[in-house]
Each structure stands twice: as structure tokens, then as C-alpha cells.
C-alpha positions in Angstrom: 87.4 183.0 -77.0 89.3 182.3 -73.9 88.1 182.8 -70.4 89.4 184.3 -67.3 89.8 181.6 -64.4 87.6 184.7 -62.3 84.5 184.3 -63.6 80.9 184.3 -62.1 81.4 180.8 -60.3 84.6 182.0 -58.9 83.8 185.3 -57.8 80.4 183.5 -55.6 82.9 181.5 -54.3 85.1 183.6 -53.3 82.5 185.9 -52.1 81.2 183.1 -49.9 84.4 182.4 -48.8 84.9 185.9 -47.5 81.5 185.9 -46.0 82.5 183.1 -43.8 85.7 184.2 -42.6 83.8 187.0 -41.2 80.8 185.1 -40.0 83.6 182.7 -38.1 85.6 185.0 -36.8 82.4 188.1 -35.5 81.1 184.9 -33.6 81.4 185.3 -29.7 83.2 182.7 -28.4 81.0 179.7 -26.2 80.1 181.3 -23.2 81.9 179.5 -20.2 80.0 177.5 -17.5 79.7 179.4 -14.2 80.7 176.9 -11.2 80.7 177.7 -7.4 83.6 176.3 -5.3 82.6 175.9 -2.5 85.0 175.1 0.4 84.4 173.1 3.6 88.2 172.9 4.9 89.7 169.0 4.8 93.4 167.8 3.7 93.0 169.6 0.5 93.1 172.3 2.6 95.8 171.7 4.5 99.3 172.5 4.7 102.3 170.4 6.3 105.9 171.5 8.4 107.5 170.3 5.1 107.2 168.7 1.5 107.7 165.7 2.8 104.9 165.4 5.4 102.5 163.6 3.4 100.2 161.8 6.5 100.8 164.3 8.9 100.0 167.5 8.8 97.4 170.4 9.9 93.7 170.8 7.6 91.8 173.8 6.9 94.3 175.9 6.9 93.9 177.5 3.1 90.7 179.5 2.1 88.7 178.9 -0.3 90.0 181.8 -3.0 93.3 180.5 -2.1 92.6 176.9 -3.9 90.9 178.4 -6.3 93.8 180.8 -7.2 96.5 178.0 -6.7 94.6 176.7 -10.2 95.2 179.5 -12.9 94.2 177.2 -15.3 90.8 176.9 -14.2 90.2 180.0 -15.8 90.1 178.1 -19.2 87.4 176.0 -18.1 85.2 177.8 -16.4 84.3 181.5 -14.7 84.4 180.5 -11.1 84.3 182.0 -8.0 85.1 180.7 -4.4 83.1 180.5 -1.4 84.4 179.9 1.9 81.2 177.8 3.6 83.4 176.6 6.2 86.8 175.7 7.3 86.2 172.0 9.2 87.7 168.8 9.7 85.3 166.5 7.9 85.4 164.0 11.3 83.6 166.7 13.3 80.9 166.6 10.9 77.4 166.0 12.2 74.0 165.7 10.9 73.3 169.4 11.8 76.2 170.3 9.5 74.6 168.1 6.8 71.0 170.0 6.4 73.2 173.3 6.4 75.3 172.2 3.9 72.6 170.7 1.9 70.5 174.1 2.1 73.1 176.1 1.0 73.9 173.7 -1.8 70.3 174.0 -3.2 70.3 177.7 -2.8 72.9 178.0 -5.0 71.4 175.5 -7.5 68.5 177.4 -7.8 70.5 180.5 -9.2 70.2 181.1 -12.9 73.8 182.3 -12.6 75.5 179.5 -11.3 75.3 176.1 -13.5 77.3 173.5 -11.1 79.0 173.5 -7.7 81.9 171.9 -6.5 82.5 171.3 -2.7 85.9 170.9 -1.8 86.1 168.3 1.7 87.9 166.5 4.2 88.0 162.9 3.0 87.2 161.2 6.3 83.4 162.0 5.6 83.3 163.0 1.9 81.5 159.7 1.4 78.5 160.2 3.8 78.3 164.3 2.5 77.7 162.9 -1.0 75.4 160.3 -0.4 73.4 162.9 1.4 73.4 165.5 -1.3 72.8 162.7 -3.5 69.3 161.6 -1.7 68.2 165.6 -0.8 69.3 167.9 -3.6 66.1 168.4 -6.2 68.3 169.1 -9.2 69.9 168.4 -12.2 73.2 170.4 -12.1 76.4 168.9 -11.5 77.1 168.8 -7.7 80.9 167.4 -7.6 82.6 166.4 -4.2 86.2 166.7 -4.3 89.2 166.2 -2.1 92.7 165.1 -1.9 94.7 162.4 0.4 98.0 164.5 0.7 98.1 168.7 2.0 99.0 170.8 -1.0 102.5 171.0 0.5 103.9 167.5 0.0 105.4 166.1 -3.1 103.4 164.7 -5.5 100.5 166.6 -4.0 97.2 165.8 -5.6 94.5 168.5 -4.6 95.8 170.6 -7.1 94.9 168.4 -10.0 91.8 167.2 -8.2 90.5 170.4 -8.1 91.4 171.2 -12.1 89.5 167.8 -12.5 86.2 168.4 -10.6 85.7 171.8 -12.5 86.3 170.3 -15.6 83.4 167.6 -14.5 81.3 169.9 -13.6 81.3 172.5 -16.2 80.5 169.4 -18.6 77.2 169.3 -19.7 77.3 165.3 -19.9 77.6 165.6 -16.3 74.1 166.9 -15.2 71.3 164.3 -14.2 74.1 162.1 -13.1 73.5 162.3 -9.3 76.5 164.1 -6.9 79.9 162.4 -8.3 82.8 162.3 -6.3 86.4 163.3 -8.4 89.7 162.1 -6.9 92.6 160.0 -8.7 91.1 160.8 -12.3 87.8 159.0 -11.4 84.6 160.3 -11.2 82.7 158.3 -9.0 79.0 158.2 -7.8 78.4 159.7 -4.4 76.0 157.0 -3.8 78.7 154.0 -4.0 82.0 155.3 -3.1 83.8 155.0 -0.1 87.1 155.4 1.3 89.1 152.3 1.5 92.6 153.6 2.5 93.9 156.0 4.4 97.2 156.9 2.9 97.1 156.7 -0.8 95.8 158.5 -3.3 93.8 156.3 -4.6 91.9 155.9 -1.8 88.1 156.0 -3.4 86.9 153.3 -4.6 83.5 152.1 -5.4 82.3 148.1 -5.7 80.4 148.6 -8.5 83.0 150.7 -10.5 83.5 154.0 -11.4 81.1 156.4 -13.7 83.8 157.5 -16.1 87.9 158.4 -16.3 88.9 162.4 -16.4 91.9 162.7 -18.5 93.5 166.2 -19.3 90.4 167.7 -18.1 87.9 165.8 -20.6 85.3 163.3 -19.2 85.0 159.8 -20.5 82.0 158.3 -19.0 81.3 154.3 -18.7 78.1 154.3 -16.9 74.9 155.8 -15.1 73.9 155.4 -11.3 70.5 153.1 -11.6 69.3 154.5 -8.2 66.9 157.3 -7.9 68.6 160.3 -6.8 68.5 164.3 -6.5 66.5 165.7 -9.1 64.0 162.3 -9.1 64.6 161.9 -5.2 61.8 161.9 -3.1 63.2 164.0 -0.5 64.1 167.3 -0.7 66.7 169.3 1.4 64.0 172.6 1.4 61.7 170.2 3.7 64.4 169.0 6.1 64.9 171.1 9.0 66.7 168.3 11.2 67.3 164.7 11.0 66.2 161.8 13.4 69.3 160.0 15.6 70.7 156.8 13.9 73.5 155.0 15.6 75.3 151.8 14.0 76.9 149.1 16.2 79.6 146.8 14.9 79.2 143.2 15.3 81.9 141.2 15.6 82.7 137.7 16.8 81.9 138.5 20.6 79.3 141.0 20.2 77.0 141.4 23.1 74.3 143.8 23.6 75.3 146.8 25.0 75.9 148.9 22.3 72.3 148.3 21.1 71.0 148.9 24.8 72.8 152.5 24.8 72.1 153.7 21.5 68.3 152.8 22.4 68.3 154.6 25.7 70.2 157.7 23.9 67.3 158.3 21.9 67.7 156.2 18.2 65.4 156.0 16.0 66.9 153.3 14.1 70.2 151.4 15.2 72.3 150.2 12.1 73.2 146.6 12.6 77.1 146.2 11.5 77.3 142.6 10.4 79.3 140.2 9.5 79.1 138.5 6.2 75.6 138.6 4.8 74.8 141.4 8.0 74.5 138.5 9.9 73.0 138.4 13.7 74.0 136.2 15.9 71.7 134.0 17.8 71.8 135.8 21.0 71.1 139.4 20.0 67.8 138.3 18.3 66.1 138.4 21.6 67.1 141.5 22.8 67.0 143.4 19.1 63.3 142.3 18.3 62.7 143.8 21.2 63.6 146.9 20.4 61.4 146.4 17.8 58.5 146.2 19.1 59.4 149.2 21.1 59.4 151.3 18.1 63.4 151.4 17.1 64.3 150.0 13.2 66.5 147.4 13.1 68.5 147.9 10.0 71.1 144.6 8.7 74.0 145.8 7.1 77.1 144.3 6.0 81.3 145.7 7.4 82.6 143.5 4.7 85.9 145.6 2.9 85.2 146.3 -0.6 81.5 145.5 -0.8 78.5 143.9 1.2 75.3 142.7 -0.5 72.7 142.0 2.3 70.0 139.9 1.0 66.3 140.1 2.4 65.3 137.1 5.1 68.8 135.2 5.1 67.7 135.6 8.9 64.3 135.7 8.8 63.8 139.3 8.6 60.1 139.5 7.7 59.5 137.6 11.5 61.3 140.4 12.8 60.3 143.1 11.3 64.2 144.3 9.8 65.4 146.0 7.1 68.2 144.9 5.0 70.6 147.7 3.8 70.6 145.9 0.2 74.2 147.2 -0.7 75.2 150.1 1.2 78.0 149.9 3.7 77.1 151.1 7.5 78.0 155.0 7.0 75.4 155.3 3.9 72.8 153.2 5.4 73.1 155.2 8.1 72.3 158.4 6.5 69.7 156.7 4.1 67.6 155.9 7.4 68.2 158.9 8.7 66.5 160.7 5.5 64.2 158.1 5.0 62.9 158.4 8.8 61.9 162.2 8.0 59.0 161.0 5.6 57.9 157.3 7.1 58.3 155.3 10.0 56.5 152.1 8.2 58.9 149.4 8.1 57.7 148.3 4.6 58.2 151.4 3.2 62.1 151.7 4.6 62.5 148.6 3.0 61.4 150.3 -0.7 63.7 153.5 0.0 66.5 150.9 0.6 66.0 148.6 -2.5 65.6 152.2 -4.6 68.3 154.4 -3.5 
């Protein structure tokens, strides 16, 4: 007798094909990552007399739900909302500004609501913000510094993109535990190495050690991890920090005397970063004046103003006689805030000299 092609096999299958149709399509979609813009003022900010005023122009002149609304297509990435922390030039940015910034940064961390922020920033400074946040925020959520070398009126404007880019980053789970990144140029950087290395391209960030990853159409391809302890394993913590100690740096060049070192004493430093040549070097005649200083209670820090990289080894210049700290690779600006944070917990020489080698 022949069959029907409908039998019992075909009829569960077809049953369990209709089941899953339904099951597929009654499922809610993946709820979106909430993100937090939060907006400092800077270039990306800015606007210029026409399109083609690319270098000069005027900053902080566009608000915070202004950026974000110049990006419809953020909406596909993540919910976000703006907020409008403050509209400054990131030059005029002080250590005072830091500790507020890094408060209100943490605040909004601790929110079950909010999953990642992005700060949008002048790029003067964006280095030393992120290497702050990066030493003083106790958490694992994305934080993501981003900023742009050209105002949003000149051709070939890159905010725009920037901005798409650092939401992307950090509505991306792969991002958390990665320490504050930094996304300009379709790189996502580490806020601990990057730096600024030129003042009128876009891709001005670099870092000596590489980048973390590439951004490309809004998906994150990632090439390494940051080996230094940072935010959420960090030692220091933004909640505790209420102010931080002066730390001036003096730049050493061939005909460096000591007067720099004599003022920034007499001001009040804590610790004086030494701007070196070469391996942070210190010539002969300062020795004198800077172990002095010394004694007197002021940290002498050796770092190195070589472009694109110093690496400042430990008693090239007889540092343990002295009592110095090398700034192991960290360019003057970081080292500067590292002793700055550092100073808020010790004032043991020995023990400046671990934070150094581990952040």
C-alpha cells in the first residue's frame, strides 16, 4: 500500500518547524547597552568661520545632546543619553578639574543603569585625563576617551565618526576590564600609553607600544591587553581622593641650569619631574642642587622627553645614591600624574618606585 509523503515523521517535523518560527520570532530582541556621553567641550566640540578652517577655529561651542544627535546612527548601537559635564578647553585643565571629573565618572559607574561611559575631550590633555581615570576609577566598565583633531565644520571632519566609534567600543562587552581606552583614527588605544604626537592631523594618537585593537564599521578587533594594573585592580580609588599633591616637571635640555627646580621647590612641590634627555639623563651640575632637594623632602622623578618613546632604566645615574625614581616608560605628562596619585597614599621613595614599575 502506498504512503502519503505527510506522515507521522513529517508532520513532527513540520510541527517543530512551526514551533520555531514562533519561538524565533516572540523572542525580544538583545537589549541594547546603556552608555553615558559625557561631554567636556574640546575641538570635537568646536565649530570654525568655514569648512575649510581645519587648525583654526573656536572649541566648546556644541553641547553635549548636540554631538550626540549629530550621530543618528548611534541609536543602533546603543540607548544613550548626553550629559553636558562641562564646556572647557582641555589646556585649562587642572588637577582640581581631574578629582571632579574622576568623581562624577565613578558615580555614574556605579549605576545599574548605565553600562559604559564615553567622555568626549579637548585633545591637548585627553592623554593626562585618561591616564588618570585609568589609575583612580575602581571598575570594570568601559570608560572610553574620545576626541577629534578637526571642529565638526571642516571637510573631512572626524568627530563625527569618532564619536560613532567610541560608542561602538564601549557598548562592547570585550571592552570591559581593559582599563580607559582612548578612540580616535579607528584605534583604540590604552589611556595609559597614548599620547599626542602631532598637532594637525588626524592621526595624531599614537602609543609606543602599539594600539589595543582596530574599530572598523563599528566592530572591535582587539590585538592586545594593557599589562599594567589599572581601574578596577588599581590601588587607588577616585572615592578617597579629595585633592592631589603639587607636581611640577622641568625640561632639561642642553643648557639646563637650576632654576626651574629652585622655583617649583619654593612653590610648594611635592615631587619635581625631571624632563631628561635620552635615558632621563642629569647632567653633572644639577646633581648637587637636586639631591638636595632630596633630602629636604621633594621626590626627584627621572623621566625621559624623547618623541615617540622613553624607557628610563633604574641607576643609569646612580639613582639608588640619590634616592630618585625612574619614570620606567611614561613620558613627563603621565609621570606626572602617576606621582601625583601615588603621593596621596606614600611618600616612601621605595614604594613610588613599585607604583612606577606597576602602572
Amino acid at each position: 500500500m502506498k504512503t502519503s509523503g505527510f506522515g507521522p515523521l513529517s508532520l513532527r517535523l513540520a510541527a517543530y518547524s512551526l514551533l520555531l518560527c514562533f519561538s524565533v520570532a516572540s523572542r525580544p530582541a538583545l537589549a541594547k547597552e546603556n552608555i553615558v556621553v559625557l561631554a567636556t567641550g574640546g575641538t570635537i566640540a568646536g565649530a570654525g568661520a568655514d569648512s575649510t578652517k581645519s587648525a583654526i577655529y573656536e572649541s566648546t561651542k556644541i553641547t553635549a545632546d548636540a554631538l550626540v544627535a549629530g550621530v543618528p546612527s548611534l541609536k543602533n548601537v546603543a540607548n544613550v543619553r548626553a550629559e553636558q559635564f562641562t564646556q572647557t578647553n582641555s589646556e585649562d585643565i587642572n588637577d582640581a578639574y581631574l578629582v571632579s571629573l574622576g568623581k562624577r565618572v565613578s558615580a555614574l559607574l556605579s549605576q545599574n543603569d548605565v553600562d559604559g561611559v564615553v567622555i568626549t575631550h579637548g585633545t591637548d590633555t585627553a592623554e593626562e585625563t585618561a591616564y588618570f581615570l585609568n589609575l583612580v576609577i575602581r571598575s570594570n566598565k568601559p570608560i572610553v576617551i574620545v576626541a577629534s583633531m578637526r571642529p565638526g565644520t571642516a571637510m573631512s571632519a572626524d568627530g563625527t565618526l569618532n564619536l560613532y566609534n567610541a560608542v561602538s567600543v564601549a557598548a562592547n562587552p570585550e571592552a570591559r576590564g581593559r582599563g580607559v581606552l582612548v578612540v580616535m583614527n579607528d584605534e583604540i588605544d590604552s589611556g595609559r600609553d597614548v599620547t599626542k604626537s602631532i598637532n594637525i592631523k588626524v592621526e595624531a594618537f599614537k602609543s609606543p607600544w602599539g594600539p589595543l585593537g582596530m574599530i572598523v564599521e563599528g566592530k572591535s578587533y582587539w590585538f592586545r591587553s594593557l599589562e599594567k594594573r589599572h581601574t578596577a585592580n588599581s590601588e587607588f580609588n577616585i572615592d578617597k581622593i579629595n585633592s592631589l599633591p603639587l607636581v611640577e616637571i622641568a625640561y632639561a635640555t642642553g643648557n639646563v641650569d637650576d632654576r626651574a627646580y629652585r622655583a617649583f621647590a619654593d612653590a610648594g612641590a611635592k615631587a619635581i619631574i625631571h624632563a631628561g634627555p635620552g635615558n632621563g639623563s642629569v647632567a653633572a651640575r644639577l646633581f648637587p642642587v637636586l639631591a638636595g632637594m632630596h633630602r629636604n623632602g621633594i621626590h626627584i622623578i627621572r623621566s625621559s622627553h624623547v618623541n615617540g618613546g622613553g624607557f628610563v632604566l633604574r641607576n643609569e645615574q646612580v639613582d639608588d645614591k640619590y634616592g630618585f625614581v625612574v619614570a620606567h616608560d611614561l613620558n613627563p605628562q603621565k609621570a606626572r600624574i602617576l606621582a601625583a596619585v601615588a603621593l596621596t597614599k606614600t611618600d616612601d621613595d621605595k614604594e613610588l618606585q613599585r607604583i612606577f614599575m606597576q602602572y
